[in-house]
N, CA, C and O atoms as CSV, one atom per row, in Angstrom:
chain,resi,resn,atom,element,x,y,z
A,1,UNK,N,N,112.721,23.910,142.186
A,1,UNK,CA,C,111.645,24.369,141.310
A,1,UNK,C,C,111.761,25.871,141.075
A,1,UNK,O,O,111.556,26.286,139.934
A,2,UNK,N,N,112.138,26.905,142.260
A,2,UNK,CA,C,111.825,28.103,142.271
A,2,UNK,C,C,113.177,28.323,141.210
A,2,UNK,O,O,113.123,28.981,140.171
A,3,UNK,N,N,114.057,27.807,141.587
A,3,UNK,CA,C,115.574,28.036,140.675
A,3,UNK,C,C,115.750,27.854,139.513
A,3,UNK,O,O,116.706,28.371,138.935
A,4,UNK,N,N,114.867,27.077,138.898
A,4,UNK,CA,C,114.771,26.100,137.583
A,4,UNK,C,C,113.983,27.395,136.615
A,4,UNK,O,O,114.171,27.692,135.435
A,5,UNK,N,N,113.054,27.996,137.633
A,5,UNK,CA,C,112.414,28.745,136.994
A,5,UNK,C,C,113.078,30.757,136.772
A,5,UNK,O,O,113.072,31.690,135.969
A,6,UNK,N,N,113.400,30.489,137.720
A,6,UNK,CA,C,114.330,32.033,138.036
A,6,UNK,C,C,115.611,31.629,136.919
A,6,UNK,O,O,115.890,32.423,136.021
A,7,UNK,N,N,116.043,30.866,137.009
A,7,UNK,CA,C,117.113,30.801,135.360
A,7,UNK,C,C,116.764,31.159,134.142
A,7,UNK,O,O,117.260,31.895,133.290
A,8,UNK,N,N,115.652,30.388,134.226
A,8,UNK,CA,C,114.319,30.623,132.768
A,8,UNK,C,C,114.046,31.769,132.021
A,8,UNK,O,O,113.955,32.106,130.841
A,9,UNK,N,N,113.887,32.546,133.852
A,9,UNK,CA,C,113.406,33.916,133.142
A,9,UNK,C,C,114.839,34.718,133.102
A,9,UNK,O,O,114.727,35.628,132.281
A,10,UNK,N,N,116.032,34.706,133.645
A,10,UNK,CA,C,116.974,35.312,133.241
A,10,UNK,C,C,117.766,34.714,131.323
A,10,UNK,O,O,118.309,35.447,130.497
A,11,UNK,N,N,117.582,33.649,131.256
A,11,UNK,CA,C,117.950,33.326,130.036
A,11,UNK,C,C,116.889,34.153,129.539
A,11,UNK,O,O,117.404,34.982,128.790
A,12,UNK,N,N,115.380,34.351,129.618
A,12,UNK,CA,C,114.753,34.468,128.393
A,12,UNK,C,C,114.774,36.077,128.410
A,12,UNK,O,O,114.357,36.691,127.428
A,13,UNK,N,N,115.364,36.878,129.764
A,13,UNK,CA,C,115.615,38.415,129.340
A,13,UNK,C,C,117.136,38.770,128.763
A,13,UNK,O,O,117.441,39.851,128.259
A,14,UNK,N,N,117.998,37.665,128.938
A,14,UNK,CA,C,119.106,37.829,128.211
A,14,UNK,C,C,118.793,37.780,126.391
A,14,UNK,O,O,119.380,38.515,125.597
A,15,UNK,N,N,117.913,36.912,126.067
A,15,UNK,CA,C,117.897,36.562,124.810
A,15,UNK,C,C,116.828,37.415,124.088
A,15,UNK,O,O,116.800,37.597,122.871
A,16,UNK,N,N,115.984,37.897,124.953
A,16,UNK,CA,C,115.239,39.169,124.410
A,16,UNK,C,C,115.710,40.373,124.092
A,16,UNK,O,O,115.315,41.120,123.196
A,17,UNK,N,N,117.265,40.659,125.481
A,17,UNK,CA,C,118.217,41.626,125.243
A,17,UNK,C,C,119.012,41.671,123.819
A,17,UNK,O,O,119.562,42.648,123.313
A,18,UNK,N,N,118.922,40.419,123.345
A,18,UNK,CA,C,119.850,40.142,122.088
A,18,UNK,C,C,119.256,40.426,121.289
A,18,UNK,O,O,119.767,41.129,120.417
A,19,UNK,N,N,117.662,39.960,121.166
A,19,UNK,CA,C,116.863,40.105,120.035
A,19,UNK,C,C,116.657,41.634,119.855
A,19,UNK,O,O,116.898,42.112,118.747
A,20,UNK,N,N,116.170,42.545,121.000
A,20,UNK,CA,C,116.072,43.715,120.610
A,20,UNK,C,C,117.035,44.330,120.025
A,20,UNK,O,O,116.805,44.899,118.958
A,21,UNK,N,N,118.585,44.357,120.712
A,21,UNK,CA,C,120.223,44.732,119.847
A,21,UNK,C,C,119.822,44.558,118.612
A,21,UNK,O,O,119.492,45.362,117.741
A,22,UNK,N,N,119.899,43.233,118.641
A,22,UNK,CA,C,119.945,43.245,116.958
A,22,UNK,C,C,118.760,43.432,115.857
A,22,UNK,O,O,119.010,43.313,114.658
A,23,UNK,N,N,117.636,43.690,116.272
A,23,UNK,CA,C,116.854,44.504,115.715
A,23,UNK,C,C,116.912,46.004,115.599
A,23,UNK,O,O,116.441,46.603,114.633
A,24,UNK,N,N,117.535,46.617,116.665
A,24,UNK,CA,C,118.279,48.231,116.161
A,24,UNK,C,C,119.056,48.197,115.293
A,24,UNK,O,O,118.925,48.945,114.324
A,25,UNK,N,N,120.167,47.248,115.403
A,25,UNK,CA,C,121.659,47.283,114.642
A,25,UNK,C,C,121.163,47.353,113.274
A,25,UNK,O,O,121.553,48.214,112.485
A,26,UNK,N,N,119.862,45.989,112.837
A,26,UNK,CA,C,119.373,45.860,111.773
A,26,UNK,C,C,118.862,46.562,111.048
A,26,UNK,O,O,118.967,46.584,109.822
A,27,UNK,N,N,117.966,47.521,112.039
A,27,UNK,CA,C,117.186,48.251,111.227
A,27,UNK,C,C,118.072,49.901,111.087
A,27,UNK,O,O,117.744,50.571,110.108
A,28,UNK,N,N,119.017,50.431,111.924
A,28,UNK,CA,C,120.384,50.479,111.458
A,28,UNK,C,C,121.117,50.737,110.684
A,28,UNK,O,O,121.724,51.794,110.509
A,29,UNK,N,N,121.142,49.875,110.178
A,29,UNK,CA,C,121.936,49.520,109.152
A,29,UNK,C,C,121.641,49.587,107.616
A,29,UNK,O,O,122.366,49.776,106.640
A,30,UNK,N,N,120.123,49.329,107.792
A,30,UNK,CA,C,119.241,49.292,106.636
A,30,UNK,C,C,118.714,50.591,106.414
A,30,UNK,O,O,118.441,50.876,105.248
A,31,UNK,N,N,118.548,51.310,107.169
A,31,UNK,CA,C,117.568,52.376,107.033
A,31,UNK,C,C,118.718,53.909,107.220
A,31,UNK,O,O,118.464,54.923,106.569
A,32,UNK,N,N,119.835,53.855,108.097
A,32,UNK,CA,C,120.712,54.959,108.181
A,32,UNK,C,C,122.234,54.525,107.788
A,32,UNK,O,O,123.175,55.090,108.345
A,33,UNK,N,N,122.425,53.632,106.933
A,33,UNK,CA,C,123.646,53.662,106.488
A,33,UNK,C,C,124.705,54.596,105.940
A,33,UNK,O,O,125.928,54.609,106.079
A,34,UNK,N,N,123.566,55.653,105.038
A,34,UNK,CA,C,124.290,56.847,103.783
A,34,UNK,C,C,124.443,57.908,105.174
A,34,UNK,O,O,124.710,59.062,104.838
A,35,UNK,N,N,124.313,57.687,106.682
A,35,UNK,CA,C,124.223,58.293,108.016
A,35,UNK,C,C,124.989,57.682,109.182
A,35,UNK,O,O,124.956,57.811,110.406
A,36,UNK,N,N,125.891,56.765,108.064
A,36,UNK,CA,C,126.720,56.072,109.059
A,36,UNK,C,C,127.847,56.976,109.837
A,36,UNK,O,O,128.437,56.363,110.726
A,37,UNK,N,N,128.155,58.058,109.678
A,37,UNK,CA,C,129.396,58.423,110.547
A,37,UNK,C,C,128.806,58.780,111.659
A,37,UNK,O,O,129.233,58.539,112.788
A,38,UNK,N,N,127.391,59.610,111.271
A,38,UNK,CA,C,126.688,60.762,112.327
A,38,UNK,C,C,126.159,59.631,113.664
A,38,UNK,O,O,126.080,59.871,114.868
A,39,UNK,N,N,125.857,58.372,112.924
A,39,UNK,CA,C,124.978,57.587,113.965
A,39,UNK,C,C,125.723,56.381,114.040
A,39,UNK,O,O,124.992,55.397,114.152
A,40,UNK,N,N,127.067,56.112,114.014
A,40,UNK,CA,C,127.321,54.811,114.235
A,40,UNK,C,C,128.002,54.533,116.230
A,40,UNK,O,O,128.022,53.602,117.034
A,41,UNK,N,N,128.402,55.862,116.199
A,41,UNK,CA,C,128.515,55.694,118.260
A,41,UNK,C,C,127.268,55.853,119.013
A,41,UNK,O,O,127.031,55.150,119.995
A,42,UNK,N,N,126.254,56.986,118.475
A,42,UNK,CA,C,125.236,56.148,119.143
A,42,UNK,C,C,124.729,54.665,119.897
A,42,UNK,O,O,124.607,54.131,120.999
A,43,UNK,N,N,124.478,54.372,117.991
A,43,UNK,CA,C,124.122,52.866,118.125
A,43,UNK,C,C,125.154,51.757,118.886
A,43,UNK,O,O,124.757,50.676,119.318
A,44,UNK,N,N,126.306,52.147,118.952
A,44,UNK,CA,C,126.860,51.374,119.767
A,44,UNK,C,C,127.090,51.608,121.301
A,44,UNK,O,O,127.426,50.914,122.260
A,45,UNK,N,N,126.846,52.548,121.139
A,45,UNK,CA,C,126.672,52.961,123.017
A,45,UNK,C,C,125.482,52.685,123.333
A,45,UNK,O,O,125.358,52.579,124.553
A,46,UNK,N,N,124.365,52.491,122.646
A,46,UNK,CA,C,122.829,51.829,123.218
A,46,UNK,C,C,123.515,49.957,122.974
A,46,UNK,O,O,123.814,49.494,124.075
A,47,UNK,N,N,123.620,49.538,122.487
A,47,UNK,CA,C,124.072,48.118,122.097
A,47,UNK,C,C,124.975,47.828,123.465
A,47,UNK,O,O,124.653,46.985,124.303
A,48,UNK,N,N,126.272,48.745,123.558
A,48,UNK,CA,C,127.093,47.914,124.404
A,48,UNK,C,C,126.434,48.420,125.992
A,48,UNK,O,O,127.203,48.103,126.900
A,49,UNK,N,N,125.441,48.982,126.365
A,49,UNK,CA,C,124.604,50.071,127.201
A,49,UNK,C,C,123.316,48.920,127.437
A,49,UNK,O,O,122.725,48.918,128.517
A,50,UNK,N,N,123.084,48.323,126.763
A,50,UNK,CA,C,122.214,46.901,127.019
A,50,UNK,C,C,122.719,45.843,127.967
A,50,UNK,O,O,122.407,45.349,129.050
A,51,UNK,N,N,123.982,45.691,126.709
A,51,UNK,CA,C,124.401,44.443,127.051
A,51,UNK,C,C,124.961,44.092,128.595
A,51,UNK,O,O,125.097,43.015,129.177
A,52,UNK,N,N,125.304,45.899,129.122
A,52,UNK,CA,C,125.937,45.727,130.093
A,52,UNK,C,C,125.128,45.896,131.573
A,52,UNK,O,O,125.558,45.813,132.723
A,53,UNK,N,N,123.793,46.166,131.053
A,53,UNK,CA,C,122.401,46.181,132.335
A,53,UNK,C,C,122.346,44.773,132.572
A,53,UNK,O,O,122.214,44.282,133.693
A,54,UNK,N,N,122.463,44.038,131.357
A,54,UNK,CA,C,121.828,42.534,131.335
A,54,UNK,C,C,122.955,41.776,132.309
A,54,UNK,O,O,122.849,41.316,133.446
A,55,UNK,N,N,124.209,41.850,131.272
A,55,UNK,CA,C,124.949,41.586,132.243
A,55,UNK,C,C,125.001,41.421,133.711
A,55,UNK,O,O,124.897,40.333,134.279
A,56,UNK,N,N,125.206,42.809,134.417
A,56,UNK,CA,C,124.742,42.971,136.143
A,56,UNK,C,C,123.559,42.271,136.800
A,56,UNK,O,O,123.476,41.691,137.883
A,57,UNK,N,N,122.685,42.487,135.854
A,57,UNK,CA,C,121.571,42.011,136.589
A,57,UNK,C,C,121.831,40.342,136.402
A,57,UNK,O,O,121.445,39.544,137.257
A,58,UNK,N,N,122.133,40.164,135.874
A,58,UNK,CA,C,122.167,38.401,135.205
A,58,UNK,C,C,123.669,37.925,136.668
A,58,UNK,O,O,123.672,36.885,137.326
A,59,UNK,N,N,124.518,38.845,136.747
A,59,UNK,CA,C,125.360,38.381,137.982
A,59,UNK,C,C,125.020,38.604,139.142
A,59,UNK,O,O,125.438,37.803,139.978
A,60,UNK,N,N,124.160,39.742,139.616
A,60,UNK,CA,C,123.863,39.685,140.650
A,60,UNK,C,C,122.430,38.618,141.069
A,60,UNK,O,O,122.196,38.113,142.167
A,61,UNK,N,N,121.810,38.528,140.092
A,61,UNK,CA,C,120.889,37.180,140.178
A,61,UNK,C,C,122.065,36.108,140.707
A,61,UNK,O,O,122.128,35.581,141.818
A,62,UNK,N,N,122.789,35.980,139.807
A,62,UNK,CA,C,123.615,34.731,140.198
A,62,UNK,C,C,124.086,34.692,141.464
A,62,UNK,O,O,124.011,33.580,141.987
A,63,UNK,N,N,124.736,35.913,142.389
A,63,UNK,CA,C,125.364,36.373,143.059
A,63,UNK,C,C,124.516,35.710,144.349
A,63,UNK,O,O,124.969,34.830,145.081
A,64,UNK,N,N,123.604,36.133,144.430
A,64,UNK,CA,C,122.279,36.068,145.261
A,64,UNK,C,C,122.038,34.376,144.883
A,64,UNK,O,O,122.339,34.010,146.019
A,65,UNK,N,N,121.853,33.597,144.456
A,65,UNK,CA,C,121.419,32.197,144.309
A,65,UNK,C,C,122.805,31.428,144.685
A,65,UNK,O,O,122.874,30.316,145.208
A,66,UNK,N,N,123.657,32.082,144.389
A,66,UNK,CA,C,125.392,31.408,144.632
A,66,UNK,C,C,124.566,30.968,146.352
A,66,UNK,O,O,124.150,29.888,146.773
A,67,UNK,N,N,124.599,32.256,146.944
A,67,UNK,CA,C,124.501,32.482,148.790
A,67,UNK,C,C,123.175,31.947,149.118
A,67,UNK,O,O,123.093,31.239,150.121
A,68,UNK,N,N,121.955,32.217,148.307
A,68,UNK,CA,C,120.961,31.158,148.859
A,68,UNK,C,C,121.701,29.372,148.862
A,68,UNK,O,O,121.994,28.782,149.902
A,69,UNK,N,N,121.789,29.078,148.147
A,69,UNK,CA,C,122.890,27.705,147.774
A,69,UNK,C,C,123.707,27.198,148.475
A,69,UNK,O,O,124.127,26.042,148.443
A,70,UNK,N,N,124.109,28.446,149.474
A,70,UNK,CA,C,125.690,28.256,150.237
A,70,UNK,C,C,124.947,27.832,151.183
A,70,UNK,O,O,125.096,26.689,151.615
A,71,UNK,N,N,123.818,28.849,151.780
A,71,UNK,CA,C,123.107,28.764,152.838
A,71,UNK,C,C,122.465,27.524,153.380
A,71,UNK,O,O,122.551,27.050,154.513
A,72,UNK,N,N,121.432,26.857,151.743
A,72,UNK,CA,C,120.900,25.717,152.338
A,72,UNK,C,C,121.582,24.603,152.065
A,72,UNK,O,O,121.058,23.492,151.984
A,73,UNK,N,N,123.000,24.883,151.880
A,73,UNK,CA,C,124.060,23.558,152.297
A,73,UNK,C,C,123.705,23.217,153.770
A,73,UNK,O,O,123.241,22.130,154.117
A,74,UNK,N,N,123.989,24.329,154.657
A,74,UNK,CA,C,124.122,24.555,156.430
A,74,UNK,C,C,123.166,23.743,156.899
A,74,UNK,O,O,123.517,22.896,157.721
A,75,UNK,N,N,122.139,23.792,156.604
A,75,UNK,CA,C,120.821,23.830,156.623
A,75,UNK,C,C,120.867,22.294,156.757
A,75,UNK,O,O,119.821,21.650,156.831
């Protein structure tokens, strides 16, 4: 139960992580294009600067449930 639900909420901060990305990229794109040279590493260093918090945290969740898992094999 506790696991079913701890997935839940890591899918639903992964997919919030996505939604926000691509609501910068979007708005972005739309709004600073004729500003594309000045601001296009920014925006991608916040984008790939997301993706890669989510990431860690999303493996070390895993990391940690792998070894709870291992544990109550023993058990």
């Amino acid at each position: 139960m506790m696991l079913n639900m701890l997935k839940k909420y890591i899918l639903f901060q992964w997919k919030f992580c996505e939604e926000i990305c691509s609501v910068i990229l979007t708005y972005y794109f739309f709004y600073f294009y004729p500003l594309y040279p000045f601001y296009q590493k920014q925006i991608i260093l916040i984008y790939q600067k997301q993706i890669i918090l989510k990431t860690q945290m999303y493996l070390s969740i895993n990391h940690l449930l792998k070894k709870r898992l291992v544990a109550w094999e023993f058990i």
